[in-house]
N, C-alpha and C positions, 0 to 999 in steps of 0.2 A: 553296855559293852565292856566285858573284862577284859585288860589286857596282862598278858603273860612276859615279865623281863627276863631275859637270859640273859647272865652273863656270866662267863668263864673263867677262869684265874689260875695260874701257876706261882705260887712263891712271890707273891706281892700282898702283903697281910695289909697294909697301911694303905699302898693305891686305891684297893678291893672295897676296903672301908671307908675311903671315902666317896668314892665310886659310889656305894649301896647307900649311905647317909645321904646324896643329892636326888638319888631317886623316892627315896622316903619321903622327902621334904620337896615332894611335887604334889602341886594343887588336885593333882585329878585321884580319887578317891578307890575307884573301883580296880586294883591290880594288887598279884602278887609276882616276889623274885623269885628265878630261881640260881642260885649259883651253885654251877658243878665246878669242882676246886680238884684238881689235877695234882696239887703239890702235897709233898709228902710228908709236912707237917706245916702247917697252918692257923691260926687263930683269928677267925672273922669280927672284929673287936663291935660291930654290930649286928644289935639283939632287938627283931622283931616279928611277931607274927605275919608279919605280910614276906620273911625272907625264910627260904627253903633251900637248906645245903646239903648238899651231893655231894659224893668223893667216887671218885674217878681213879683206878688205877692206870689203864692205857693214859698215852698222853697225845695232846695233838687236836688243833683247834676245833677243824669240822666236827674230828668224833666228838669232844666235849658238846660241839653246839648241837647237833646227831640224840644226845642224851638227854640234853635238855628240854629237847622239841616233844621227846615221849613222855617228860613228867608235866609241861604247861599248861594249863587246863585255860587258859583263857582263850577267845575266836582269833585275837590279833597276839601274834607275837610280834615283841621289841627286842631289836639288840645294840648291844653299847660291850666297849671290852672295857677290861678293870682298870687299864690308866686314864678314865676317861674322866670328867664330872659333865651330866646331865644338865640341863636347864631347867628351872621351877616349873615351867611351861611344854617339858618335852613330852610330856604322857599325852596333855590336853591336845596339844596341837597334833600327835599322831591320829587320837581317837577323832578330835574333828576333820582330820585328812580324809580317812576312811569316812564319815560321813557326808561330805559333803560332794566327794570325789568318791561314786558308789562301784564305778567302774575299774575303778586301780585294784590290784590285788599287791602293792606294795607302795610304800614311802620311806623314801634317802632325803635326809635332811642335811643340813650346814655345818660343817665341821670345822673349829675355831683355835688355835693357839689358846694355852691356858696358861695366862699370864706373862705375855710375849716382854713384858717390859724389867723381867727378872731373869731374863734366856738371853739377852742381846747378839752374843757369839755364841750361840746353840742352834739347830735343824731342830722343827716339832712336822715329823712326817705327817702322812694321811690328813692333812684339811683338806677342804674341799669350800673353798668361798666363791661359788655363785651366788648371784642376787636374785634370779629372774624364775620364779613360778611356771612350773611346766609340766608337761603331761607327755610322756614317753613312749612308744608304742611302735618301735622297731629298733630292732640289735645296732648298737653304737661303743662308743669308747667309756667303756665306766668312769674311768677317770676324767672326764673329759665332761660328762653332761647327766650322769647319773650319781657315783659319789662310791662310798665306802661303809664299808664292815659295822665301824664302828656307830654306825647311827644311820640303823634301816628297821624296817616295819613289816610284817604281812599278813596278811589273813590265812591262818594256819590252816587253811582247805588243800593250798596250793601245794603241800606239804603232803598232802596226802596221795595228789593227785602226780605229783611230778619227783618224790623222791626227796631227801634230804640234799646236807654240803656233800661235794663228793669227799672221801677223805682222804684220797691222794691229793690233793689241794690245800691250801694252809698253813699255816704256823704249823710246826711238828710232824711234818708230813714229806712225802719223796719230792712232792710241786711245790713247798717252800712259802706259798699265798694264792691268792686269787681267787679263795673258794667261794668268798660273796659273788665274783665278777663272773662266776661261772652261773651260777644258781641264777643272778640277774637276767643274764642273755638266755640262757632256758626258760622262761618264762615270757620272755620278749619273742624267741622261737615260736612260742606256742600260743599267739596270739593274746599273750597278757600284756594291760599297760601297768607304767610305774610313776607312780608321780614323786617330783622332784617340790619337797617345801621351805625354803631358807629362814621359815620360821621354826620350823621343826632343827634344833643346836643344841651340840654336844661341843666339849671344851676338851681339848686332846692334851694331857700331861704328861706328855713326853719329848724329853729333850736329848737330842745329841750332839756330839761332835761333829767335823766334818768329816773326820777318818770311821767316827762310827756310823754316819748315814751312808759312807762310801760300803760299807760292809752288809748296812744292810738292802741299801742298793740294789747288792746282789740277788738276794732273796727275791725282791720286786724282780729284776729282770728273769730270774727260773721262770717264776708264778705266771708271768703276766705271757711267755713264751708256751708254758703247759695248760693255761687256759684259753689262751688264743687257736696253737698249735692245734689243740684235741681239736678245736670247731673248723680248724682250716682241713685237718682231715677228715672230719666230717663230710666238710663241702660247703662252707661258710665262706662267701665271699668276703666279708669283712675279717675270718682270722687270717685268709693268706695275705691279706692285705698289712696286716697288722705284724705276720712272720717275716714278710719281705721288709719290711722298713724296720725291725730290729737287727737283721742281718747288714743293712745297707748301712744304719746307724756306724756298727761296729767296724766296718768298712774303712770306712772315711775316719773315727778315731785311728783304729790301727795304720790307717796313711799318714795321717798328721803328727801322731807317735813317731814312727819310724823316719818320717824327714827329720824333725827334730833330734832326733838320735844321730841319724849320718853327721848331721851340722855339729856333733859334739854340743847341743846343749842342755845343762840338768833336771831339765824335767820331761826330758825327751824319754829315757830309761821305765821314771815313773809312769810315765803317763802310758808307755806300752806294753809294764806289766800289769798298771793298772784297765785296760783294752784286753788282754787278754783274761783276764780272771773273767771279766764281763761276757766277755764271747764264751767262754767255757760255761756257764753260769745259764748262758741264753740256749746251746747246745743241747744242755742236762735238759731246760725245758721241754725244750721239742722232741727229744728222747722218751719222756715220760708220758707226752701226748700222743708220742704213734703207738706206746706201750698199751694203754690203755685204752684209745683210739680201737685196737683191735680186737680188748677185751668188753669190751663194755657195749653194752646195746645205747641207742640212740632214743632216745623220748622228745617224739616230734609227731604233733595233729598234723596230718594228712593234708592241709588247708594250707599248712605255712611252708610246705616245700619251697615253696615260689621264691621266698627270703632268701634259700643258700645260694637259686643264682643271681641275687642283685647284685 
């Protein structure tokens, strides 16, 4: 079974590189990379036959990952992004997922802080530490029981069959992220399972401030609103589900904000400009989901209607 790694990169020469050096230095034998490199000047400091680079003039996550899915010649595609380091064990344990589990047409594995004990006062977004082995097999909260972008699997059929990332979705894109979380629940729509393995771990090296994960915060609430939002107008009972409790969320901040504000106290101000950027943020989302919502056709087997009214 060959597997095919994608992963994509903008103007991170050293992340990239180490990133591509821990996937080298996995036990499992039979795979090549491929990295499409977006940035406009770059130097991939490694060199080997098993890595394959692309350059990319558009920019913007899904298309990068869109491009890469057309050069991958292996059955199972892997992806991981460039701040990430792999596990010595991440190829082997994919490939055994899909073998053992013949019925999944995808695996999200464990996503870990990488090197939490050098970040003490830093945010390292997108982990995802479950423990518990599971087999997925109806539309849910990605964040929640499925996982992230950065450490997922599929058997590049599905791909064929159901379409790539959308590319309004994402990094670099008018929906900001969430284009793993869209691709996932299209596949769950359509009667695919996903198995979920916490042996299958990627190491996330990315750290922020608190004012920088407040910023990009933002981005999460667009994403998670314009992939939600597209399947609530759909007819997804779990996106309006998902649209009404970010509205309601905002709600209740922008209440709590504004008493503290009458009472004249200093984080009252903060905390209602900072309520508002969020609600505007969450607005754009669902802007972009009825946008497209109207342009785009639906890919859904006739079997799984029954999903949009639970």
């Amino acid at each position: 079974m060959k597997l095919s790694v994608i992963v994509c990169t903008r103007n991170r020469p050293d992340k990239v590189s180490q990133c591509l050096k821990s996937v080298l230095d996995s036990n499992f034998s039979d795979f090549e990379i491929i990295v499409v490199d977006q940035s406009k000047k770059l130097t991939i400091k490694v060199k080997s036959e098993r890595v394959n680079r692309f350059r990319m003039a558009q920019t913007g996550l899904s298309k990068s990952r869109n491009f890469g899915l057309k050069k991958a010649e292996g059955e199972i595609v892997a992806f991981t992004d460039d701040d990430c380091i792999v596990d010595r064990n991440w190829l082997r344990r994919i490939a055994d997922s899909f073998e053992t589990e013949e019925e999944v047409s995808a695996v999200f594995g464990k996503v870990l802080p990488y090197q939490p004990e050098k970040h003490k006062k830093q945010i390292c977004p997108c982990v995802f530490l479950r423990e518990r082995k599971r087999i997925i097999d109806a539309p849910c909260l990605h964040w929640q029981k499925i996982g992230f972008g950065n450490n997922m699997a599929f058997k590049k059929e599905v791909f064929r069959k159901f379409g790539g990332f959308k590319e309004w979705l994402g990094i670099g894109s008018v929906g900001r992220s969430a284009e793993d979380a869209e691709f996932t629940l299209r596949l769950l729509l359509n009667g695919k399972k996903i198995l979920f393995n916490p042996k299958v771990k990627v190491y996330h090296n990315r750290w922020l401030t608190k004012e920088e994960f407040k910023k990009q915060n933002l981005s999460y609430c667009c994403g998670e609103m314009a992939c939600y939002g597209y399947l609530a107008f759909k007819g997804l009972k779990l996106g309006r589900k998902v649209v009404r409790k970010n509205f309601t969320d905002s709600y209740w901040k922008l209440r709590k904000a504004a008493k503290k504000t009458l009472f004249l106290k200093k984080r009252g101000l903060r905390l209602l400009t900072e309520g508002l950027k969020e609600l505007c943020f969450r607005f754009r989302g669902l802007l972009v989901a009825f946008w497209f919502s109207k342009d785009e056709s639906f890919i859904l087997r006739a079997g799984s209607r029954r999903i949009l009214r639970r």
